[in-house]
Backbone bond lengths (Angstrom), bond angles and torsions (degrees), N, CA, C in turn:
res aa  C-N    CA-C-N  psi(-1)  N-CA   C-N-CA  omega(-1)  CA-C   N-CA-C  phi
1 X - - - 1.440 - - 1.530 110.65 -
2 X 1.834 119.14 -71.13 1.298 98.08 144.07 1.516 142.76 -10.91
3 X 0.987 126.95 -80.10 1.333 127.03 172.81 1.571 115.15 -40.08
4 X 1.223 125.20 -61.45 0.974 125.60 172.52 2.031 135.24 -47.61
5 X 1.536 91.78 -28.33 1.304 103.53 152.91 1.206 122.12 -59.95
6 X 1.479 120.98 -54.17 1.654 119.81 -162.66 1.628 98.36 -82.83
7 X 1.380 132.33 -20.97 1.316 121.16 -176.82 1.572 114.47 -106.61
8 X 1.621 103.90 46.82 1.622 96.25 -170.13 1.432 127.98 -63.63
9 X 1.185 97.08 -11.58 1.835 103.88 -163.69 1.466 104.41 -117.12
10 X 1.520 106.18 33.16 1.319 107.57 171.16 1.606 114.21 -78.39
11 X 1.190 86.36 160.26 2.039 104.03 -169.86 1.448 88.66 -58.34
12 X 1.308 126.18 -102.10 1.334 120.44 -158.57 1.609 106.85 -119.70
13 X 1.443 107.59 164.59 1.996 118.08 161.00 1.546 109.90 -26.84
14 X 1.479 109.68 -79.69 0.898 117.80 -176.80 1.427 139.30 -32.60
15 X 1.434 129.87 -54.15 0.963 157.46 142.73 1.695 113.82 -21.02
16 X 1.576 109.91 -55.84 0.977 137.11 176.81 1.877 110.79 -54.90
17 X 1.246 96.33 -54.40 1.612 102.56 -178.90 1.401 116.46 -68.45
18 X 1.534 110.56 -17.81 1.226 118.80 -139.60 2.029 100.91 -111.60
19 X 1.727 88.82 -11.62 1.524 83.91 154.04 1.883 104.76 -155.29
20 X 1.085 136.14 -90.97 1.561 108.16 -167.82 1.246 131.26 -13.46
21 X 1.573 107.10 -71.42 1.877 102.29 -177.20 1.169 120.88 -61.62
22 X 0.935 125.52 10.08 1.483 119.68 -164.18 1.814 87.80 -124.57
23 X 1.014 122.21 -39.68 1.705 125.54 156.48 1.412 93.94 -28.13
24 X 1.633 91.46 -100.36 1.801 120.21 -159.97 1.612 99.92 -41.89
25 X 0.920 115.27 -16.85 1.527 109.39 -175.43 1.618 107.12 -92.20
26 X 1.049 119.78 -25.33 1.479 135.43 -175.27 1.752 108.61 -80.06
27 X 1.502 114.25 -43.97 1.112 122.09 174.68 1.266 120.76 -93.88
28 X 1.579 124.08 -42.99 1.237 121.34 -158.31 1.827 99.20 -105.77
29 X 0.871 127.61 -31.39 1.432 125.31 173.39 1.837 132.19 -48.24
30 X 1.271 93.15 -20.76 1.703 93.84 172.81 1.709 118.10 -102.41
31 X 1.577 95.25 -2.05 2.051 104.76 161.60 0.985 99.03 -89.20
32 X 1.493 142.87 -53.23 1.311 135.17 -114.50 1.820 102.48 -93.41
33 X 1.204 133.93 119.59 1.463 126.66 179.24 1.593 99.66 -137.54
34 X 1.417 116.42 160.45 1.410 116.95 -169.21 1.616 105.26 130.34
35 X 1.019 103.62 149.97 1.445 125.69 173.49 1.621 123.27 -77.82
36 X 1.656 102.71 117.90 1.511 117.54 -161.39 1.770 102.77 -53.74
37 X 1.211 117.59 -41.42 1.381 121.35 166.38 1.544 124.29 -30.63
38 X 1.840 101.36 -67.52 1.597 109.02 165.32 0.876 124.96 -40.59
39 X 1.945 116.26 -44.11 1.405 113.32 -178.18 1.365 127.67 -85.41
40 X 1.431 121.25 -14.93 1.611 107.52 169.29 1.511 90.94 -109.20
41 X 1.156 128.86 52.71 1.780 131.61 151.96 1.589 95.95 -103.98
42 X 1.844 121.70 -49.39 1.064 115.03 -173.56 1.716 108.68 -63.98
43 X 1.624 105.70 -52.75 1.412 126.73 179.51 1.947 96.24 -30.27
44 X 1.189 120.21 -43.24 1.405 119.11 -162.07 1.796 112.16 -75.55
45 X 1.486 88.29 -33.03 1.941 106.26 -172.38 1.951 91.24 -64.88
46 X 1.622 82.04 -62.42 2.035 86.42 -174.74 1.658 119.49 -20.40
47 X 1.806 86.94 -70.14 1.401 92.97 -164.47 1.893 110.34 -76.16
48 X 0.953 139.67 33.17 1.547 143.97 -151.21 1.589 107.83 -141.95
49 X 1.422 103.28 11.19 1.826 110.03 -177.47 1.548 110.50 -80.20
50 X 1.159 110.30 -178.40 1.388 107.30 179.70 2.029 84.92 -131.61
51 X 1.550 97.95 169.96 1.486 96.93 -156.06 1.600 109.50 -71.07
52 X 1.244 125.04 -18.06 1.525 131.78 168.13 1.748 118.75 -57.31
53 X 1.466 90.90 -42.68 1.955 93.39 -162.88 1.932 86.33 -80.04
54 X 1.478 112.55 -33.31 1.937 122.44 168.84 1.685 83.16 -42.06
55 X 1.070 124.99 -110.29 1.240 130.38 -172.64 1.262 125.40 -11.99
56 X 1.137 129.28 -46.57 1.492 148.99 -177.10 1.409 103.07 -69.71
57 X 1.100 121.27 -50.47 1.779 124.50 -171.47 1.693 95.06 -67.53
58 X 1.080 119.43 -76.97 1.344 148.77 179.76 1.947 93.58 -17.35
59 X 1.342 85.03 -82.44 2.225 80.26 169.86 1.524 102.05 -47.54
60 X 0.886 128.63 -51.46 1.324 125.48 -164.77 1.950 109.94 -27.58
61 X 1.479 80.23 -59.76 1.713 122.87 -174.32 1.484 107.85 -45.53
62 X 0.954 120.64 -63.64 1.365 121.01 152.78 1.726 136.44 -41.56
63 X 0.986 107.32 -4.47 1.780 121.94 159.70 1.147 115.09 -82.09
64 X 1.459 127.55 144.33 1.425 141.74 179.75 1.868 104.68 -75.49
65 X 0.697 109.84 126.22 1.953 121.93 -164.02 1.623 78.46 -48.09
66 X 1.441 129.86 -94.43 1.439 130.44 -160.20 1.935 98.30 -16.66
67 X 1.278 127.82 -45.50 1.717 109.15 171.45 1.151 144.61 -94.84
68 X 1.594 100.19 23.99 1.657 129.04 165.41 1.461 101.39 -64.31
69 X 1.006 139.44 150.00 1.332 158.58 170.67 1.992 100.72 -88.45
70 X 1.655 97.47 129.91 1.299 81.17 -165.66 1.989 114.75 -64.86
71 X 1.284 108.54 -21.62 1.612 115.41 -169.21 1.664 102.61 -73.59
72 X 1.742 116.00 10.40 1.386 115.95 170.60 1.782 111.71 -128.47
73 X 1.311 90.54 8.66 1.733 107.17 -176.52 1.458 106.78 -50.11
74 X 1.576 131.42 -55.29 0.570 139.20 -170.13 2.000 123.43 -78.32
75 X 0.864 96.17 -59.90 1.672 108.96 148.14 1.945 119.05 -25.05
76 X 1.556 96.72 -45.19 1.460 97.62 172.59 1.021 128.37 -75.50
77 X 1.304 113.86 -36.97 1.392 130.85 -177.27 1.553 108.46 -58.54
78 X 1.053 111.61 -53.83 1.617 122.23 -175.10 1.450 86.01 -48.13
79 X 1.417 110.28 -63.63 2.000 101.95 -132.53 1.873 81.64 -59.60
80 X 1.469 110.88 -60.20 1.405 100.88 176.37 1.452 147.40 -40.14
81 X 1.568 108.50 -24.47 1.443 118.96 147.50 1.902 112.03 -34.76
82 X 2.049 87.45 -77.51 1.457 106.17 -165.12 1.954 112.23 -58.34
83 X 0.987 114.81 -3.58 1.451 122.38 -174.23 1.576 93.95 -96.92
84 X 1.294 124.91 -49.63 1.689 120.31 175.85 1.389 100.72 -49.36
85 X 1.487 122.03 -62.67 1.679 117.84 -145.18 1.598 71.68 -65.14
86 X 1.584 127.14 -94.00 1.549 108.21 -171.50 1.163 103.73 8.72
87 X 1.566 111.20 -99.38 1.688 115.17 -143.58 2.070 109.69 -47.84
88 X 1.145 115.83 -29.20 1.416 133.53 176.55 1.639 109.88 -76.33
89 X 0.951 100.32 -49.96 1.783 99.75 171.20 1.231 111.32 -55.50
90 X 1.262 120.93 -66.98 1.981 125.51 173.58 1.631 104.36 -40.21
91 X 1.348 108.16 -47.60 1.558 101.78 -162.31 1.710 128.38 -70.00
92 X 1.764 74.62 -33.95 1.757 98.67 171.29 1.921 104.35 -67.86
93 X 1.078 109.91 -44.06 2.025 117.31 -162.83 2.071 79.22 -63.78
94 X 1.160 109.20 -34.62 1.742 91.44 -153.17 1.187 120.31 -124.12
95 X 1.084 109.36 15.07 1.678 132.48 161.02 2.120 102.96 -101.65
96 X 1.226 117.77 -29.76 1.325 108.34 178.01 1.625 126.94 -58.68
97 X 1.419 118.93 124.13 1.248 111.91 -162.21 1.611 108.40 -54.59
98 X 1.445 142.00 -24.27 1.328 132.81 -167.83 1.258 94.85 -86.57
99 X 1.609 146.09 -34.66 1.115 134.40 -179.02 1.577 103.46 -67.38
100 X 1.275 131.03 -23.80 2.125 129.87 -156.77 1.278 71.73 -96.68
101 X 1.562 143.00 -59.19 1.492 106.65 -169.23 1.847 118.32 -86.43
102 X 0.991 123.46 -48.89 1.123 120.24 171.20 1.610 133.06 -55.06
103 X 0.987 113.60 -36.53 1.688 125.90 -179.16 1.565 113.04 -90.20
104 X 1.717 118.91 -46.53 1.887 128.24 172.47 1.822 91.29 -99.67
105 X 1.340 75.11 172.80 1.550 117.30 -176.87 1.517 72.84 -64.59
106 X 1.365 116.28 168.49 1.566 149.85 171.11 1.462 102.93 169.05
107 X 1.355 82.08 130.56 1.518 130.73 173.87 1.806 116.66 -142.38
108 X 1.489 114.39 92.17 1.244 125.40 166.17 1.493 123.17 -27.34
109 X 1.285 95.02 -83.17 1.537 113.82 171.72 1.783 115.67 -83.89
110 X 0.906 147.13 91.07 1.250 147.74 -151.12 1.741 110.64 -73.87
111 X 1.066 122.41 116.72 1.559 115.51 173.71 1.589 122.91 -57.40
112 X 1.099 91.44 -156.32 1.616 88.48 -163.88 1.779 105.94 -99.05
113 X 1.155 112.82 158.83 1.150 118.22 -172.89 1.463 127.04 -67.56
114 X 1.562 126.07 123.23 1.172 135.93 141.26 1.498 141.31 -122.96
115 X 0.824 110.73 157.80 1.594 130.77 -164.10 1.498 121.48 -102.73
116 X 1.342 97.72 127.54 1.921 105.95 172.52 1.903 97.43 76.52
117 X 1.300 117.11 22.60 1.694 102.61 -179.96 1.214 106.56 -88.84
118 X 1.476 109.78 157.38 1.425 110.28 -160.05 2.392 88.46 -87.83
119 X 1.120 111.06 147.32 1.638 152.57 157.05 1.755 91.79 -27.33
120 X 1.410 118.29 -86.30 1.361 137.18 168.97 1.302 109.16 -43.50
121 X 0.878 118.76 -61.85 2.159 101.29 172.10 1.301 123.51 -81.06
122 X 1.294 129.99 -1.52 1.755 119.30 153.77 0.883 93.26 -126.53
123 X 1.677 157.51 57.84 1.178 142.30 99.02 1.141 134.22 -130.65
124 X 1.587 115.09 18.21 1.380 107.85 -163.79 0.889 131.32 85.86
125 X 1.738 127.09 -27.48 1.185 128.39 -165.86 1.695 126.70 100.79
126 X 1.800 95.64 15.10 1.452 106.06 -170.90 1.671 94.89 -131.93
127 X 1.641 88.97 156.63 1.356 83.62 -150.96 2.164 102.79 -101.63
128 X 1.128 104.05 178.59 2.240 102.19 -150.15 1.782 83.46 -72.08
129 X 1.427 106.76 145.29 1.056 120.83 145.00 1.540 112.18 -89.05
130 X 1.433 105.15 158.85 1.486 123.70 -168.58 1.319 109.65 -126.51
């Protein structure tokens, strides 16, 4: 469900199955315990900020836990949970080989070099897989 939030404007299902969830599910599924309730109650607080308190957490995030205040201990943890699956969801959708060929430019064997070409005429407008 997560996942599916952060990758809404993905091209197709397929694609979709074929690399994040199947990531996050590979990595994050044999920690993760808790009640589906808790988690789209928190899932609901997360996404329901306005762009200041966004901002505010976010610095937050960047502090070493020992200078969290303990009455925000918990609060951190979450956003820092939900900022991993993020960062793991993206990595899983775009590191998967059907997304580098199907979704970016790919080119196996790479041609030969030119310079100053426009983005939109050798790729469509999508950007090189690696």
């Amino acid at each position: 469900m997560l996942c599916i939030m952060i990758l809404k404007k993905k091209p197709n299902q397929d694609l979709f199955k074929a690399g994040a969830q199947v990531f996050i599910k590979m990595f994050g599924m044999p920690v993760l315990d808790g009640k589906k309730e808790d988690f789209e109650k928190s899932l609901t607080s997360y996404f329901n900020l306005s762009e200041k308190e966004t901002e505010t957490i976010l610095k937050t995030q960047r502090l070493p836990i020992k200078n969290i205040d303990a009455s925000k201990l918990e609060n951190y943890k979450l956003y820092k949970f939900l900022l991993s699956v993020k960062h793991y969801t993206l990595f899983g959708y775009f590191t998967s080989e059907k997304v580098g060929k199907e979704v970016l430019a790919y080119d196996p064997i790479p041609g030969q070099y030119q310079a100053c070409i426009s983005v939109d005429d050798t790729t469509n407008g999508r950007a090189w897989s690696l």
